[in-house]
C-alpha positions as CSV (number, residue, x, y, z in Angstrom):
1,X,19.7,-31.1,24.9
2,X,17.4,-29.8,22.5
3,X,14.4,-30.4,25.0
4,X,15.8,-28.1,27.2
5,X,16.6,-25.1,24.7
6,X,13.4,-25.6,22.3
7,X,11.5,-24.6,25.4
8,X,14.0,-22.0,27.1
9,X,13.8,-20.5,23.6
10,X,10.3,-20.0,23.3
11,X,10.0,-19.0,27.0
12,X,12.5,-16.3,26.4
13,X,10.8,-14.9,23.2
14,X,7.7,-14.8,25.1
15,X,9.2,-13.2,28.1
16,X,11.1,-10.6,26.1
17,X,8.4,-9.7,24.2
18,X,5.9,-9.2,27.3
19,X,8.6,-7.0,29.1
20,X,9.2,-5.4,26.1
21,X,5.5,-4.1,25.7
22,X,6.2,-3.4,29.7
23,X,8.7,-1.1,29.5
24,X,7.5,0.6,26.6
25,X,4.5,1.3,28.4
26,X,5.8,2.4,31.1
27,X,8.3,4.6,29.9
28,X,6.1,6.3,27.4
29,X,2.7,6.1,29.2
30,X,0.7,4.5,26.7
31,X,-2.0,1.7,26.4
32,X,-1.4,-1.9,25.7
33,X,-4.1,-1.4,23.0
34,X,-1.5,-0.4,20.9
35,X,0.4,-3.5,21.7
36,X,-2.6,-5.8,21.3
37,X,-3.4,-4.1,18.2
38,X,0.4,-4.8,16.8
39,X,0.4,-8.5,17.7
40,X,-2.8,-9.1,16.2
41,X,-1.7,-8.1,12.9
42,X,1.4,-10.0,12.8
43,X,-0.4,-12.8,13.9
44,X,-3.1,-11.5,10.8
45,X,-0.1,-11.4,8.7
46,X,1.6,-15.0,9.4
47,X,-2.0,-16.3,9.1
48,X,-1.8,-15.5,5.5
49,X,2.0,-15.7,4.7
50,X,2.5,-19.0,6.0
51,X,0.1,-20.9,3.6
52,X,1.2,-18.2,0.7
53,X,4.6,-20.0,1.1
54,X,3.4,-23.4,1.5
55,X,1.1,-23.4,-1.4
56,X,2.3,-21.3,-3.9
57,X,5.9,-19.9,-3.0
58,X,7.1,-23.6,-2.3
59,X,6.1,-25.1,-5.6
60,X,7.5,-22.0,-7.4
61,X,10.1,-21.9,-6.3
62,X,11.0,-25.3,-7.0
63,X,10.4,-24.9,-10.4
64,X,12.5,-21.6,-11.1
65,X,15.3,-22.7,-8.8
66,X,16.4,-25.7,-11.0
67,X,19.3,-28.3,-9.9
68,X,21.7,-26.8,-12.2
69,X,22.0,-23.9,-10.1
70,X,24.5,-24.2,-7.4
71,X,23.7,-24.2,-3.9
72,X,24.7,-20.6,-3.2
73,X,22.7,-19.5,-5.8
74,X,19.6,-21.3,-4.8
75,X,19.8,-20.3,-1.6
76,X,20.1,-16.5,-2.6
77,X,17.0,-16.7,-4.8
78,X,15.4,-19.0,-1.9
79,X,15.9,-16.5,1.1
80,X,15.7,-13.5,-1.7
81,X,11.7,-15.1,-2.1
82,X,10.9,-15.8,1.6
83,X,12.4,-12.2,2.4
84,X,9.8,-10.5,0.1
85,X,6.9,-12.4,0.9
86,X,7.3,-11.5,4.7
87,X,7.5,-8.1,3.8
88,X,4.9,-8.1,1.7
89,X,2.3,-9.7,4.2
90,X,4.1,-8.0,7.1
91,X,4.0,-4.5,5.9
92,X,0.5,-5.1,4.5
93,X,-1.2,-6.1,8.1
94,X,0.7,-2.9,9.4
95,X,-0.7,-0.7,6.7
96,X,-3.9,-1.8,7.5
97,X,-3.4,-1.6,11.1
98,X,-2.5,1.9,11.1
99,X,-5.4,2.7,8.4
100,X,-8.0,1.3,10.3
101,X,-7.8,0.3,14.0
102,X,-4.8,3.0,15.2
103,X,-5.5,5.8,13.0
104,X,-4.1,8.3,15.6
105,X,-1.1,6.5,16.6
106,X,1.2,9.0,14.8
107,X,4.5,9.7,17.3
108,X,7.3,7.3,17.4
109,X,6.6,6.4,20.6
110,X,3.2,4.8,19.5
111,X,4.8,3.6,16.5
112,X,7.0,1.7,18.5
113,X,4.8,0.0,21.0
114,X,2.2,-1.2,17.7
């Protein structure tokens, strides 16, 4: 079963996403640079959060969240840490999206579409 939904799943985040940046510029008559410009930072960003968590996050983490805590706990600290680094890296690579590649893409349209 999973053969058939692993693939579905990433078809469907693929297709959503595409019709998505469709609509949106359609409906708002913009240019798919904006769109572009948006998945090229969070691909920027996971380029650089991804090994952030492997190499450092990861082995931190194991060392502050020790076996005594409970499993609730650890978990809460666990998806507490991942949560913040994502930010961190996500909100970064839109910073400097907007500061230097889509410095007038000011409206909320725009800001949707990026």
């Amino acid at each position: 079963m999973l053969y058939f939904t692993y693939p579905l799943a990433g078809l469907l985040i693929l297709v959503l996403a595409i019709g998505t940046g469709v609509v949106l510029t359609r409906k708002f008559n913009l240019s798919w640079r904006l769109y572009a410009v948006g998945a090229a930072a969070f691909i920027a960003s996971q380029i650089f959060h991804i090994p952030f968590n492997a190499w450092l996050l990861q082995p931190l983490a194991q060392q502050v969240v020790s076996p005594a805590l409970s499993r609730t706990q650890s978990l809460l600290i666990s998806a507490a840490l991942l949560g913040l680094s994502a930010g961190l890296f996500e909100e970064a690579a839109r910073y400097i999206a907007y500061r230097w590649w889509v410095k007038d893409a000011r409206s909320w349209a725009r800001g949707l579409l990026l």
